[in-house]
C-alpha positions in Angstrom: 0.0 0.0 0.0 1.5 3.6 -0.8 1.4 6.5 1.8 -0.8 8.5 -0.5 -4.0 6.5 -0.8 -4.0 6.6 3.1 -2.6 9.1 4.5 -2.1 12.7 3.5 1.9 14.4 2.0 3.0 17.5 3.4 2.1 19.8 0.8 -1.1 17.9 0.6 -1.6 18.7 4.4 -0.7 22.7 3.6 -3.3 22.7 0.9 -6.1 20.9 3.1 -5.4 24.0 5.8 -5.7 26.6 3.5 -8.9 24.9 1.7 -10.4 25.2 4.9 -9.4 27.7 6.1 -8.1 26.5 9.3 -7.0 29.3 12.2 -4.6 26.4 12.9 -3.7 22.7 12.6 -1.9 19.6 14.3 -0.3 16.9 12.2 -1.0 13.7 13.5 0.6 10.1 13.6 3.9 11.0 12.6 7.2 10.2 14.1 6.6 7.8 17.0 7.5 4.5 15.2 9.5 3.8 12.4 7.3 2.6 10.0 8.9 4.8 6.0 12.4 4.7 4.5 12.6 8.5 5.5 13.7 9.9 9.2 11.2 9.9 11.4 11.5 14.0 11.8 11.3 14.6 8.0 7.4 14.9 7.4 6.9 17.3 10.4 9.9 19.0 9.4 8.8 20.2 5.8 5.0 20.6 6.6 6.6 22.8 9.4 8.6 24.7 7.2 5.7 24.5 4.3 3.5 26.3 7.1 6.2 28.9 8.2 6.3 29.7 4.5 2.5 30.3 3.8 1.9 32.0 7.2 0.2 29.3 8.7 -0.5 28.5 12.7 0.9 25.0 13.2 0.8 23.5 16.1 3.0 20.2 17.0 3.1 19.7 21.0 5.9 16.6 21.7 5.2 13.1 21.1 3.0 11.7 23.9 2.7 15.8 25.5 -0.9 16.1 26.6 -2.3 19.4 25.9 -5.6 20.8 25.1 -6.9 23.2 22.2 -7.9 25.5 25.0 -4.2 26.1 26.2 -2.4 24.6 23.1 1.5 26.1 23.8 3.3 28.0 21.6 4.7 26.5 18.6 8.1 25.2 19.4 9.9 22.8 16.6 11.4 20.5 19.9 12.8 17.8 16.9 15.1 20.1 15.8 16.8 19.5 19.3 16.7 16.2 19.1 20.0 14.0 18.7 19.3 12.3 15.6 18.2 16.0 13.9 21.3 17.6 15.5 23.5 14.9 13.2 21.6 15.1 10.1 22.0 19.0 9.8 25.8 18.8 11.1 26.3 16.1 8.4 24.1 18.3 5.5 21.4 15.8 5.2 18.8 17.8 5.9 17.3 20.1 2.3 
């Protein structure tokens, strides 16, 4: 089965935001098990991105964080600390 028939790309993701207008969004089921030949980071990290770009509100808490719509925390990109991000951008992996 491929990705797209069940689950929706990045840019696909931007595009279903703006099409309904969303004030803001939460990509879901991504990174917590290894599952596609990409990094685990990679699909929040260019639908992040994507949304910066577009001026979109986007809203990732960490995996397993419990929060609520009514006191939803700032936007912070907490991947990009993590150790396996770290060593893809100091090796240029990352586009």
């Amino acid at each position: 089965m491929l990705w797209q028939y069940v689950h929706l790309l990045p840019d696909e993701v931007i595009q279903a935001v703006k099409d309904l207008k969303a004030r803001a969004f939460t990509p879901m089921h991504w990174g917590m098990f290894v599952l596609a030949i990409h990094d685990w980071y990679e699909p929040i990290e260019k639908v992040s991105r994507m949304a910066e770009r577009d001026g979109l509100t986007i809203w990732h808490p960490e995996l397993g964080q419990l929060v609520t719509f009514e006191a939803m925390p700032p936007p912070e990109a907490w991947w990009r600390n993590h150790p396996d991000f770290v060593q893809a951008k100091a090796k240029g992996a990352l586009q």
